[in-house]
N, C-alpha and C positions, 0 to 999 in steps of 0.2 A: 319485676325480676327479669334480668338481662338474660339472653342465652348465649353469649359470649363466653369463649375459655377464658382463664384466669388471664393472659396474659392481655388480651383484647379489655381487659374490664378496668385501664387506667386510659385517663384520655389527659391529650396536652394541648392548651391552647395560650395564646398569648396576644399582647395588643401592644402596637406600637404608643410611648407618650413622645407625642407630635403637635399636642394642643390640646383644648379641652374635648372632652363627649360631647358630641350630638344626641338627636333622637334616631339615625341612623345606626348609632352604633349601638345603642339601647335595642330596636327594634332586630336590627342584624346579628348581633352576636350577643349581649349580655340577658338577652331574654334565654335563648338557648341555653346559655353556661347555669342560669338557675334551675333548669330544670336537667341538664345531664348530672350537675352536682348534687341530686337528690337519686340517681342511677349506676355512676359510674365512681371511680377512684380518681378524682381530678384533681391536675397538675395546671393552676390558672398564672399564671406571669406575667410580668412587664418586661418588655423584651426593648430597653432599653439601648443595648449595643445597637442591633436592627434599626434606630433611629438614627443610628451614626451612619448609618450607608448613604439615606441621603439628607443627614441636617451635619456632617461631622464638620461643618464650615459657621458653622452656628449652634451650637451646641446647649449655649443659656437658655432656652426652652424648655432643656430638658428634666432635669430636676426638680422645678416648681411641676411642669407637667406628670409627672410620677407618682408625687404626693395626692396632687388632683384627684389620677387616676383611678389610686387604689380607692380612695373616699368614695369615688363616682362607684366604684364596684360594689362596696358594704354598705352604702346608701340603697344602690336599686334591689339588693337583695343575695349579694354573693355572699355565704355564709364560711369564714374559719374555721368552722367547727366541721364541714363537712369535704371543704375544698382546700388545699392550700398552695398558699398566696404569697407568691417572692419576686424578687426580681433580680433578671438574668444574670446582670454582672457583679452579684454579690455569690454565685456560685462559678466560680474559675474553672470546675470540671469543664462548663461547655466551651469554653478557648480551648481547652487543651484535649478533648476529642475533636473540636474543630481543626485542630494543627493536625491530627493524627490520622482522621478522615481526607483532609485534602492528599495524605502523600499518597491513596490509590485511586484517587479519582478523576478520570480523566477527564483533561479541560474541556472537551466537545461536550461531556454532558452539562456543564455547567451553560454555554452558548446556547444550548438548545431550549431552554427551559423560555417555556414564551416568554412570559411576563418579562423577562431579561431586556428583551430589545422595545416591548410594549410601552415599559416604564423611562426607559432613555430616551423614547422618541415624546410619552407624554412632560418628559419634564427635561426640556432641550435648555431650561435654562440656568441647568446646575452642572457642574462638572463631574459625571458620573462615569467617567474612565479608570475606575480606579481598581485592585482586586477586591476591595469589601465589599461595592454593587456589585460585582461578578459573582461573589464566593458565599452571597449573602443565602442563597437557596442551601448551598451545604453546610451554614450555621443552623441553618433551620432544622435540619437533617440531622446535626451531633445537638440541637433540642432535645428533639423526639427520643431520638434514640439514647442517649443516656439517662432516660426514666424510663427504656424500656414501654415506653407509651403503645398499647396496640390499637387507639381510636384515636385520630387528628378530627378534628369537625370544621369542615372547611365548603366553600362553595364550590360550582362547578368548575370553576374557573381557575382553582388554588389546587384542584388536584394533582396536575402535571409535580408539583411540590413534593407532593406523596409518594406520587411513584418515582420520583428521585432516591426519595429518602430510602425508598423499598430497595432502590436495584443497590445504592450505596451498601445498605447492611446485607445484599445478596453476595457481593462481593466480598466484604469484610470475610464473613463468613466462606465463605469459599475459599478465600486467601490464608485465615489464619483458623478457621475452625478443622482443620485437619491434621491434628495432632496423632503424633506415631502412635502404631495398632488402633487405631480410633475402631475398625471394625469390631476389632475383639472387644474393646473396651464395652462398644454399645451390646454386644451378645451378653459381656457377662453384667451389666446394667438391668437389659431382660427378664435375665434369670431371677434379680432382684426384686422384680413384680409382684412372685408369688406364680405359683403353677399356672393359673386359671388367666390371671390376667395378662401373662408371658403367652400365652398361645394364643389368646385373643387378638395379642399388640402384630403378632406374624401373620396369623393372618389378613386382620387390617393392613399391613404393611406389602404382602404379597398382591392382595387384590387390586393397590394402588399402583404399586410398580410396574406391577404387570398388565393390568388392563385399564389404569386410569380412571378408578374409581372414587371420584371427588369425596364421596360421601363415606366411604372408608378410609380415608384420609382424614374429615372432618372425626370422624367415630374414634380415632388412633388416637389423636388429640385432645377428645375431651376423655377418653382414657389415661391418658399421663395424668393430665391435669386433677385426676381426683388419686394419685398413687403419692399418698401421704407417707410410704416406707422404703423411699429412695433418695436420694440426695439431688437438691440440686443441679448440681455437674452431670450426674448420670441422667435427670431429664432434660438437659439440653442436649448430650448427644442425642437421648433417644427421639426427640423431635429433629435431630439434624437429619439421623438416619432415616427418618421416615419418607423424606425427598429424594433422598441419594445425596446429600452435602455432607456438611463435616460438621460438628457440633457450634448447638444454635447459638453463637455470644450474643449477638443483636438480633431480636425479632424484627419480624417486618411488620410495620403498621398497615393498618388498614384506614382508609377513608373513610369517616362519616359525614355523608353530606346534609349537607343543613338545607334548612327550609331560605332560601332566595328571602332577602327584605324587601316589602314593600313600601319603606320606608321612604317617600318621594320628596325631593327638593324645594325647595320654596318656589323653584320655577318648574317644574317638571319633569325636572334630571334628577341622576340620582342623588339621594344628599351626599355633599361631600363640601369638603373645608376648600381645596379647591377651586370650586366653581362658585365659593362664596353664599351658599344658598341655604345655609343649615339654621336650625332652631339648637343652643346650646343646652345642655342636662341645666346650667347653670343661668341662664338668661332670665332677669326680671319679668318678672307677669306683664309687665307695662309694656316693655320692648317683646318679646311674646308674641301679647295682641297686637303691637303697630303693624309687626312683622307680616301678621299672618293678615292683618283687614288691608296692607298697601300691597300684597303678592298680585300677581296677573291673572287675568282670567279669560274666558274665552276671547278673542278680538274680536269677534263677531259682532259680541257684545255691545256694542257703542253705545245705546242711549238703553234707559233701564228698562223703555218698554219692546227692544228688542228680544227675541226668541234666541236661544244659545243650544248647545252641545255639550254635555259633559263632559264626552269623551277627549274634547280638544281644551277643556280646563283643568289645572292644576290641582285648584281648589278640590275637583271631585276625587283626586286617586288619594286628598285626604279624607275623605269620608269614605274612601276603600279600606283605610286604614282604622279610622277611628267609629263609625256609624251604624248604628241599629239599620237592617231592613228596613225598618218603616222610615228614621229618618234621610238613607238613603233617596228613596220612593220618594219620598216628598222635595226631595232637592234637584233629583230627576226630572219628576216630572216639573215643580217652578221652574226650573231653569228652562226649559224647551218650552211651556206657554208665556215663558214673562211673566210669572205671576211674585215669583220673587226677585228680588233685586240681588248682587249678587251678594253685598256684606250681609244681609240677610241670610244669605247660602253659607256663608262663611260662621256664622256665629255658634252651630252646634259645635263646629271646627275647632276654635276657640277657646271654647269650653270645657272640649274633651281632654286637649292638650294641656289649658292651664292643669286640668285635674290631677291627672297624669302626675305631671311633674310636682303637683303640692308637697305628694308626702315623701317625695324622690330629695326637692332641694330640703325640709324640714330636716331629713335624716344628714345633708351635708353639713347644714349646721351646726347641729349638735356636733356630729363625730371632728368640726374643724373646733373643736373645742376640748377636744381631748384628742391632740398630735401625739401625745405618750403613747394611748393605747393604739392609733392606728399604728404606728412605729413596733412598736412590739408585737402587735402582728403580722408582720413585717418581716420581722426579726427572725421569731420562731418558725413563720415558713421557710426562708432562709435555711436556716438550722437544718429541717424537716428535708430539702430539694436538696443541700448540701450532701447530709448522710445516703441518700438514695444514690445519689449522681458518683457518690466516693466508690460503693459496691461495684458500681457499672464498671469506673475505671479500673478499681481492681482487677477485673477479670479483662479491662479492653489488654491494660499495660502486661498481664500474665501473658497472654495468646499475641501480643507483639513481640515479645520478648526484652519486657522494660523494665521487670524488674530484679532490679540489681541488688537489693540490699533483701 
């Protein structure tokens, strides 16, 4: 049981299709997603468009990689029934808060976001001048934010993202949550409480104001959040009012930081498609094992009755990943007396991984054998992300002043 408010207890995450799954991506994020979708209210997509930033010059990827994806996702265990599961550009909502977010947000924050200039300098060999790599962090932002998402699970490195998306819906909110008498409006919201709960929500609200009291602020909040005899509209001002803003349209997410993959490269980088080093979700048992008995190992190593190091071999951050204490231990210590060779080292390696993956490709097959039903799960997430994301705009296009009819 989470102790997260209501609004914290939806998370949103997404994966670019750029190619097939690794066991990086298995290890680094889809292990995760099973087990928040057994906690949270998750919103899992294919973020599609996001692959146009930098493949939109080759684009034929993308489609067979899609279909891939989601299989690769209900193979290793992401379940419809708990999570749902669509893809970006089958819901339009997020174009058109992406249009509607870029018109307050100034271009300096978009420059500053690392990864910006990180990724132009790692990939010099594509033309990446364009506004979609620029703008693509506040796609990510009118994501989040028109599911109303209050947990992102993301790594250290992805947060700067977050706190984009945050200051984005600070401003929104600041810019169009201040509707005429908002004050009065939120008093007589109050009143709606009910006696006991109305004076509780003031003085939580004074203790914060006035002397910055985190913890009455957290206390205000998950007060709203259980007042099932007010509307809506009247608990978002009164969470607006709780800060001194103006009534809340976009919440601000929070970060969940995820557990770092240890997931290691065939050479001892991170895996990544890239740097060419990766084991596919999808890679024959045969090519598997070649992969993993031809990988490098210490150089030390030279002849087999040399002594090695694990720490300078590849092979062992896979038996960080994959290995009992004991047969750690025993790879340990062979390796440093010479007592084993290192395909020898390598073979629990092997084993672990073909297992791993048995009942992961078994589940591919089956489900690439019934394209109707992955499609119509599909479909009905679609539907599912479509209805959510309509509400959001309703009230984005209300507080802009957009709607005309």
């Amino acid at each position: 049981m989470n102790t997260f408010p209501t609004q914290h207890a939806r998370v949103l995450s997404g994966m670019r299709p750029t190619g097939r799954l690794h066991l990086g991506h298995y290890h680094g994020v889809l292990k995760n997603w099973i087990e928040l979708q057994h906690q949270y209210e998750c919103f899992f997509f294919v973020a599609d468009w996001h692959a146009l930033t930098t493949h939109y010059e080759d684009p034929d990827i993308i489609p067979d990689s899609v279909w891939e994806m989601v299989i690769d996702w209900l193979a290793v265990g992401i379940n419809p029934g708990e999570a749902k599961l669509f893809i970006q550009s089958q819901v339009p909502a997020h174009a058109e808060l992406h249009l509607l977010l870029s018109m307050i947000t100034p271009l300096g924050w978009l420059e500053r976001v690392p990864s910006y200039k990180d990724q132009q300098e790692k990939l010099k060999d594509r033309d990446l001048a364009t506004y979609g790599f620029l703008g693509y962090p506040l796609l990510q932002a009118a994501d989040i934010l028109i599911y109303k998402a209050g947990l992102v699970p993301v790594g250290e490195d992805q947060v700067a993202h977050v706190e984009l998306t945050r200051e984005v819906a600070r401003r929104f909110n600041h810019i169009y949550g201040r509707e005429p008498g908002f004050e009065q409006k939120a008093e007589q919201a109050r009143k709606k409480m009910g006696k006991k709960s109305a004076k509780l929500y003031s003085q939580y609200h004074k203790a914060y104001t006035e002397q910055g009291d985190q913890a009455a602020l957290e206390a205000a909040r998950a007060l709203l959040e259980n007042q099932h005899n007010i509307a809506v509209n009247d608990r978002e001002r009164l969470f607006g009012f709780l800060e001194g803003g103006g009534r809340m349209i976009l919440p601000e997410p929070q970060p969940l930081l995820t557990r770092a993959s240890k997931m290691p490269g065939l050479d001892g980088q991170k895996m990544s498609k890239s740097y060419g080093n990766v084991i596919s979700l999808r890679d024959e048992p045969a090519a598997i094992e070649k992969a993993l008995k031809t990988m490098p190992t210490d150089t030390n190593r030279i002849r087999r009755t040399d002594p090695g190091d694990p720490a300078r071999c590849p092979v062992w951050q896979f038996h960080e990943v994959y290995s009992e204490e004991s047969v750690k231990t025993w790879a340990d210590e062979g390796c440093r007396s010479a007592a084993i060779g290192c395909l020898e080292c390598k073979q629990p390696v092997i084993d672990a991984v073909l297992a791993e993956l048995k009942p992961i490709q078994q589940q591919v097959r089956e489900l690439e054998q019934q394209p109707k039903l992955v499609r119509t799960i599909i479909a009905e997430g679609n539907e599912l992300a479509r209805d959510v994301a309509q509400q959001t705009m309703e009230e984005v296009r209300r507080a802009m002043s957009l709607e005309l009819f």
